[in-house]
N, CA, C and O atoms as a DFTB+ gen file, in Angstrom:
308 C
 N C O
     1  1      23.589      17.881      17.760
     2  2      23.361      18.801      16.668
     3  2      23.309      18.017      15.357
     4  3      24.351      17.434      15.057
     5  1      22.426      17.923      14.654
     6  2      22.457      17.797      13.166
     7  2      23.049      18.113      12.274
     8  3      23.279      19.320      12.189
     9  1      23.528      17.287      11.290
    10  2      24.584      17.799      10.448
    11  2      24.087      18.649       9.227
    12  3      22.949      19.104       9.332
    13  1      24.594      18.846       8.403
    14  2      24.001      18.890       7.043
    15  2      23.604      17.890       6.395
    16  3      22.447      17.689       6.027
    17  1      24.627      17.140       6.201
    18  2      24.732      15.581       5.373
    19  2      23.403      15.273       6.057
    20  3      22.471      15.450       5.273
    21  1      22.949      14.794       7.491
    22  2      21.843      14.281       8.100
    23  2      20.246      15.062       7.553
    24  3      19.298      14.502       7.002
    25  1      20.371      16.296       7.882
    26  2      19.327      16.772       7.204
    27  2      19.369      16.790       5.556
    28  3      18.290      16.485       5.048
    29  1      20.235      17.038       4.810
    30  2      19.801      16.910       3.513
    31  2      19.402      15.229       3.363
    32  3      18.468      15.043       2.583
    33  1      19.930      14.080       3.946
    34  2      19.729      13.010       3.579
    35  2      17.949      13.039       4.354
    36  3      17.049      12.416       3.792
    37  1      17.798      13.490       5.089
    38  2      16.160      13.415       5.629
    39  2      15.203      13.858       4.840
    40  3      14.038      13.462       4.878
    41  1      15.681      14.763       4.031
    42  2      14.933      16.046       3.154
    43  2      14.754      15.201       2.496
    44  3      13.545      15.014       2.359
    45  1      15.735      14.089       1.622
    46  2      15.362      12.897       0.973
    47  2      14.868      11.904       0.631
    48  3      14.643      11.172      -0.333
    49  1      14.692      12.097       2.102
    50  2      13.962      10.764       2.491
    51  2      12.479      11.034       2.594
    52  3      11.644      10.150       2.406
    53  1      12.137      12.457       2.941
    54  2      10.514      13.018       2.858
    55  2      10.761      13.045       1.505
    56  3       9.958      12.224       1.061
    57  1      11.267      13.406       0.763
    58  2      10.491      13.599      -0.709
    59  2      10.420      12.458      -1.393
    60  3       9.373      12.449      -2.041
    61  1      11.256      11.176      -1.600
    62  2      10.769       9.816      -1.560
    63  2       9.777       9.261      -1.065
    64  3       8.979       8.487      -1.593
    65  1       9.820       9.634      -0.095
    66  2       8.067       9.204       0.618
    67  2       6.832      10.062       0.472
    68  3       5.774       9.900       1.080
    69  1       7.068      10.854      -0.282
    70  2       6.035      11.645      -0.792
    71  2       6.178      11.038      -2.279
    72  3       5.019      10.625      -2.222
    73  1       6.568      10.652      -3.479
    74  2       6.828      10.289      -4.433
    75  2       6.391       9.007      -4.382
    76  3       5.970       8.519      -5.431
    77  1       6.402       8.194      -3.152
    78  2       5.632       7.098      -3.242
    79  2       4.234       7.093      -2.803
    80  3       3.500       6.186      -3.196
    81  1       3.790       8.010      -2.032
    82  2       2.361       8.054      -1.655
    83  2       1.744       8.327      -2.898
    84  3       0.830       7.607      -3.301
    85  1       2.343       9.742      -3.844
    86  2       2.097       9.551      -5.160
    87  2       1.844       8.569      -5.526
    88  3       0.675       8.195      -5.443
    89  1       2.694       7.857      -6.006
    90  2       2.851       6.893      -7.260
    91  2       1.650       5.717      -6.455
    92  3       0.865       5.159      -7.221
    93  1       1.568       5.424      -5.105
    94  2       1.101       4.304      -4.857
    95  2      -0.566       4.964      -4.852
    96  3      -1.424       4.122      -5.116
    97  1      -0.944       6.033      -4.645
    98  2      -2.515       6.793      -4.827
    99  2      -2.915       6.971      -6.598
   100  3      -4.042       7.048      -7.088
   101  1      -1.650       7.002      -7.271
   102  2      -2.157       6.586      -8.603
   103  2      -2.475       5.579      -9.614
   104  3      -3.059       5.516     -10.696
   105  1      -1.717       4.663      -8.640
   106  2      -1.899       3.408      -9.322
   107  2      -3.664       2.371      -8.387
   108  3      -4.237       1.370      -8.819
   109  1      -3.918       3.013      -7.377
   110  2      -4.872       2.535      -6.881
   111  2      -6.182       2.387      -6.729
   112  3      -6.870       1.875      -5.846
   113  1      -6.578       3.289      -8.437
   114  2      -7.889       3.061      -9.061
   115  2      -7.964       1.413     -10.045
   116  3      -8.942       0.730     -10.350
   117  1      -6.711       1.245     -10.281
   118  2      -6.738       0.543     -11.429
   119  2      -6.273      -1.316     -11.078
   120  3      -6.322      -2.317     -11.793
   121  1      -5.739      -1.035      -9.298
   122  2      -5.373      -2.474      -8.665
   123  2      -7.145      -3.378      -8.697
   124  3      -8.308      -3.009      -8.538
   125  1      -6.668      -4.274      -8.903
   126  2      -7.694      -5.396      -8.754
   127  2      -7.972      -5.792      -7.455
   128  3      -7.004      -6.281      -6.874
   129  1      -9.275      -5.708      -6.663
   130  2      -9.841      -5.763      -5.227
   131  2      -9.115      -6.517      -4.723
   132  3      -8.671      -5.995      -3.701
   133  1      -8.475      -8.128      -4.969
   134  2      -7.279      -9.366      -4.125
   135  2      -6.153      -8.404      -4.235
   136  3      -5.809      -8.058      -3.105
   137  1      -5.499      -7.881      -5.105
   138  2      -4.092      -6.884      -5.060
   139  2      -4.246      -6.040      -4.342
   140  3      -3.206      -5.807      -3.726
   141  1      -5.492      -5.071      -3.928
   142  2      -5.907      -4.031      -2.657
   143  2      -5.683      -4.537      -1.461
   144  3      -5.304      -3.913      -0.469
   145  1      -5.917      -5.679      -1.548
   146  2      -6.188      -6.463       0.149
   147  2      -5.153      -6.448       0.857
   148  3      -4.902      -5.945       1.952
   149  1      -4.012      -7.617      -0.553
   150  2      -2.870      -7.933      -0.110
   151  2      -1.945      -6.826       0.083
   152  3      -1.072      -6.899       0.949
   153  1      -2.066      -5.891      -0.602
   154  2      -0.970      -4.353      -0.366
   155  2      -1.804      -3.575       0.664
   156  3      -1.541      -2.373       0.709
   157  1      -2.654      -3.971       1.410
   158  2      -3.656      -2.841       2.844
   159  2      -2.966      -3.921       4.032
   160  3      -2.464      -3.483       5.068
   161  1      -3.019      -5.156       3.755
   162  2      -2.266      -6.199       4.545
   163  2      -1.168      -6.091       4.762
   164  3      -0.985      -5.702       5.916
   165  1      -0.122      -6.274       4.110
   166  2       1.295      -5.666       4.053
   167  2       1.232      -4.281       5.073
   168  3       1.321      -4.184       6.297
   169  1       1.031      -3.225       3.959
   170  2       1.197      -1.800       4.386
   171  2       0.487      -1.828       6.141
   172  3       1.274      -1.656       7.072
   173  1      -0.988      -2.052       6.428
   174  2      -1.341      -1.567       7.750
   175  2      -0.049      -2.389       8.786
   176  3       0.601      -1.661       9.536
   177  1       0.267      -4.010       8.756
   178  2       1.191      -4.090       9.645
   179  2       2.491      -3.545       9.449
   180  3       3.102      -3.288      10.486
   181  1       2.993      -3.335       8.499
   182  2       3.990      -2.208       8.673
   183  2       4.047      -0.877       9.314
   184  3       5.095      -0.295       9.591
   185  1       2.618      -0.346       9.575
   186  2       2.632       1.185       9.789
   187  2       2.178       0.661      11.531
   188  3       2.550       1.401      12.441
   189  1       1.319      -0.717      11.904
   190  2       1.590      -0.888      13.134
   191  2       2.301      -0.843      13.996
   192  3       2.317      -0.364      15.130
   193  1       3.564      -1.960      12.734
   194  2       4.855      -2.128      13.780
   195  2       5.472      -0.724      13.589
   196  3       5.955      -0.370      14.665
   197  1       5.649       0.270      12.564
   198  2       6.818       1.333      12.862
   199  2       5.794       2.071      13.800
   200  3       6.652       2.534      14.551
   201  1       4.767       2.473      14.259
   202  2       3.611       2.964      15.624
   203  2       4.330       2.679      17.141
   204  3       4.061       3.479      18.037
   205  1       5.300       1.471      17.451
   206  2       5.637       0.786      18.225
   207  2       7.201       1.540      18.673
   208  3       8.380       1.224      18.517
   209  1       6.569       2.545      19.222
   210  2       8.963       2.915      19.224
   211  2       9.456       2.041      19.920
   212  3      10.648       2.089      19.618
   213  1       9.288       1.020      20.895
   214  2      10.207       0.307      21.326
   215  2      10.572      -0.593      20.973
   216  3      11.317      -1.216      21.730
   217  1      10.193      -1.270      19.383
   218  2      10.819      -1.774      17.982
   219  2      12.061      -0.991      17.487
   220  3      12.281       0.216      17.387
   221  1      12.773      -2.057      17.220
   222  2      13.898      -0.584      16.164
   223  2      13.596      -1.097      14.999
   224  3      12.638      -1.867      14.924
   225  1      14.308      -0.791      13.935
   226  2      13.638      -0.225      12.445
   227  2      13.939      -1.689      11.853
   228  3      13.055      -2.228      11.187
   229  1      15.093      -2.314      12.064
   230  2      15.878      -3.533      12.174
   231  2      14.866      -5.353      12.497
   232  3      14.660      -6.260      11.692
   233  1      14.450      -5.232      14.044
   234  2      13.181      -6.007      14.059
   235  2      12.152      -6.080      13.152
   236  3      11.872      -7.109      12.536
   237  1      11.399      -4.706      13.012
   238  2      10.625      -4.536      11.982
   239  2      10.803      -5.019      10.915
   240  3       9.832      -5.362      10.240
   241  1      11.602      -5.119      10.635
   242  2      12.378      -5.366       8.601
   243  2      11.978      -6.913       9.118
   244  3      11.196      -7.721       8.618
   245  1      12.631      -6.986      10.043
   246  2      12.952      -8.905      10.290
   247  2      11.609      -9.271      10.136
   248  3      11.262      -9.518       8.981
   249  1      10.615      -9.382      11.187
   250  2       9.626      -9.954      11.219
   251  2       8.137      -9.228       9.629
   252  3       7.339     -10.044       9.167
   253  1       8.130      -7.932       9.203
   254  2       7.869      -8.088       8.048
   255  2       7.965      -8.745       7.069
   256  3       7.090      -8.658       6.207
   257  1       9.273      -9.765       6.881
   258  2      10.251      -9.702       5.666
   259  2       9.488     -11.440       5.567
   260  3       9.199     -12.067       4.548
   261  1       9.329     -11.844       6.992
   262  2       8.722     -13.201       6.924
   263  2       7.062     -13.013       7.094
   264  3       6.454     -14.065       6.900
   265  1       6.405     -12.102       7.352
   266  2       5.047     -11.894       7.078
   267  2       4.558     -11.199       5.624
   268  3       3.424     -11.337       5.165
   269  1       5.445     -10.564       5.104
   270  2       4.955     -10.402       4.127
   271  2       5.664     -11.076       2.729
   272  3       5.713     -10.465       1.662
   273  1       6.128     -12.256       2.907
   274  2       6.758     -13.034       1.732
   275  2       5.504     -13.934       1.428
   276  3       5.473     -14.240       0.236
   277  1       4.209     -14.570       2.339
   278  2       3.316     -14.945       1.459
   279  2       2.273     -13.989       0.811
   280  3       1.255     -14.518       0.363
   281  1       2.373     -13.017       0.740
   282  2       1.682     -11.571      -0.286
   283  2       2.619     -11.638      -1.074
   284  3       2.120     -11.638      -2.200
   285  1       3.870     -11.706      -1.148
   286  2       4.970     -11.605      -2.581
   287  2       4.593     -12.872      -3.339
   288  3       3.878     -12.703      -4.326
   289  1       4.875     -13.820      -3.106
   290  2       4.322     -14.929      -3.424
   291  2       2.872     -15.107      -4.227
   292  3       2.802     -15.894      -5.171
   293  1       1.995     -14.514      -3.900
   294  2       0.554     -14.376      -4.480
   295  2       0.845     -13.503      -5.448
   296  3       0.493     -13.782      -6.594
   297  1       1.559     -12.248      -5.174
   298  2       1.377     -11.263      -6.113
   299  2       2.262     -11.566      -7.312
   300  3       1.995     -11.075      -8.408
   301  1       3.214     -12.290      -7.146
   302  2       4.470     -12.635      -8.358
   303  2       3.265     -13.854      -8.980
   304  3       3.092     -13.773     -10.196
   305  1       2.846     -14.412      -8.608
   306  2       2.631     -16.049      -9.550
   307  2       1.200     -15.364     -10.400
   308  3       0.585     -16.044     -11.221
């Protein structure tokens, strides 16, 4: 059974992720075509690996965290 605490913290967690689809669909007239690439790069293998349920959320972080540090890298300098 679900708690409260669990569902209100979920409810949270959809409206954060709606607040970022926002924010990231408004800012994406104005990214420069190399900044599109590198944030479609990032983002599609992220939405691959969370596609994968027999990943836990944990792996994912891991092996992102070292695929997408040369896109941080480009995008900071």
């Amino acid at each position: 059974m679900t708690s409260e605490i669990e569902r209100d913290l979920e409810s949270q967690m959809q409206m954060t992720h709606d607040r970022f689809v926002a924010a990231m669909n408004a800012r994406l007239p104005t990214m420069p075509l190399e900044q599109k690439e590198r944030y479609f790069a990032v983002l599609s293998a992220l939405v691959t690996r969370l596609e994968t349920p027999a990943k836990s959320l944990r792996e994912i972080l891991q092996e992102m965290m070292t695929e997408a540090a040369t896109y941080l890298f480009q995008e900071i300098r």
